[in-house]
C-alpha positions as CSV (number, residue, x, y, z in Angstrom):
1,X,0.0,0.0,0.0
2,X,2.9,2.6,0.4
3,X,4.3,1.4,-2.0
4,X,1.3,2.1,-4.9
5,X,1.3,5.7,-2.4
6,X,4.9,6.5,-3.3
7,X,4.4,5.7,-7.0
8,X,1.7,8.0,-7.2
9,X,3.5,10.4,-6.1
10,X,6.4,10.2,-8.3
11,X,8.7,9.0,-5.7
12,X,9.5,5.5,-6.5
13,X,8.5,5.2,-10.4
14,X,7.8,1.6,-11.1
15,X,10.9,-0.1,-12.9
16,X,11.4,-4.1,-13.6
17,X,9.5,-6.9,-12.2
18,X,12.7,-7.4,-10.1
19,X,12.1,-4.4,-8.0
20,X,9.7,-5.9,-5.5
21,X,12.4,-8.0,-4.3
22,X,15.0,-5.2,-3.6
23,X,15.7,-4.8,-0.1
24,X,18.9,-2.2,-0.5
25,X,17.7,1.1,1.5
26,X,19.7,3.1,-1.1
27,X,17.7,1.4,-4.6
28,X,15.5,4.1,-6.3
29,X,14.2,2.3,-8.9
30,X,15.6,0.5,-12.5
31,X,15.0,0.7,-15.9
32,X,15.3,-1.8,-19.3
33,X,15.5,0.8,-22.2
34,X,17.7,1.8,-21.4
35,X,19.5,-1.1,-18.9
36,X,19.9,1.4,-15.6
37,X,19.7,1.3,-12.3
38,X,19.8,4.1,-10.0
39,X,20.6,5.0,-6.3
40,X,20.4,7.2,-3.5
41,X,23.2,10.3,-4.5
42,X,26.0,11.1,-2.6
43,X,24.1,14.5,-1.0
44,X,20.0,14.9,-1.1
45,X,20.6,16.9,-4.6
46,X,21.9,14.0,-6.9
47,X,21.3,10.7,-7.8
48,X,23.9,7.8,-8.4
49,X,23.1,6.0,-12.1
50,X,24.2,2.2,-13.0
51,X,24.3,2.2,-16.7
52,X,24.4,-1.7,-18.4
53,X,25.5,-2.6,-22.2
54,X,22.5,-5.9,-21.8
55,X,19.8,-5.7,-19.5
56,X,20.8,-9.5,-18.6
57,X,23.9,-7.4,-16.4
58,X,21.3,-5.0,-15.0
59,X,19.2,-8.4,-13.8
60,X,22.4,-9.7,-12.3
61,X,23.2,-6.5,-10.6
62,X,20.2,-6.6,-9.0
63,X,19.6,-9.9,-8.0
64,X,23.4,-10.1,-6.6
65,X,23.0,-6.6,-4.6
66,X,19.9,-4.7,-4.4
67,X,18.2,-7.8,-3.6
68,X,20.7,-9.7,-1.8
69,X,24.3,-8.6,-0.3
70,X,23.6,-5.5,-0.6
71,X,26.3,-4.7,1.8
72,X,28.4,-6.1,-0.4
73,X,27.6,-3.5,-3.4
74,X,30.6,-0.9,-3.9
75,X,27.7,1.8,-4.6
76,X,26.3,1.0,-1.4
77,X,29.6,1.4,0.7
78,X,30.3,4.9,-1.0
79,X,26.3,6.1,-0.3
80,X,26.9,4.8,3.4
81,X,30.1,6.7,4.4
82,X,27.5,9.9,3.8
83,X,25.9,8.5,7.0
84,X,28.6,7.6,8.8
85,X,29.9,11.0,9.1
């Protein structure tokens, strides 16, 4: 239900079927055309892109990090020492 609220509000634009198993607090949403998936920026006034050649990498990204180690993704650690400070 917040979810649907937040998309109707522009806040989290609906991306690839993958997205509903994201659990990284940093993941903003993704997209196929072109392969991308973007992040939480390094200050409130940017955004962090991932740009993929195949959307097959984009897939892999996602399932390996945003929806599993995330802790493990070098986007995340970089976004994180923001909060550490």
């Amino acid at each position: 239900m917040m979810k649907n609220y937040l998309q109707r509000r522009g806040l989290m634009p609906s991306g690839s079927f993958l997205q509903a198993d994201v659990i990284c607090p940093f993941y903003i949403n993704d997209s196929n055309k072109p392969p991308k998936i973007k992040c939480e920026g390094l200050s409130d006034k940017n955004r962090l892109a991932l740009n993929f050649v195949k959307s097959d990498a984009k897939n892999s990204h996602i399932k390996l990090f945003c929806a599993g180690e995330y802790q493990l993704c070098p986007l995340f650690r970089v976004i994180y020492e923001k909060y550490e400070e």
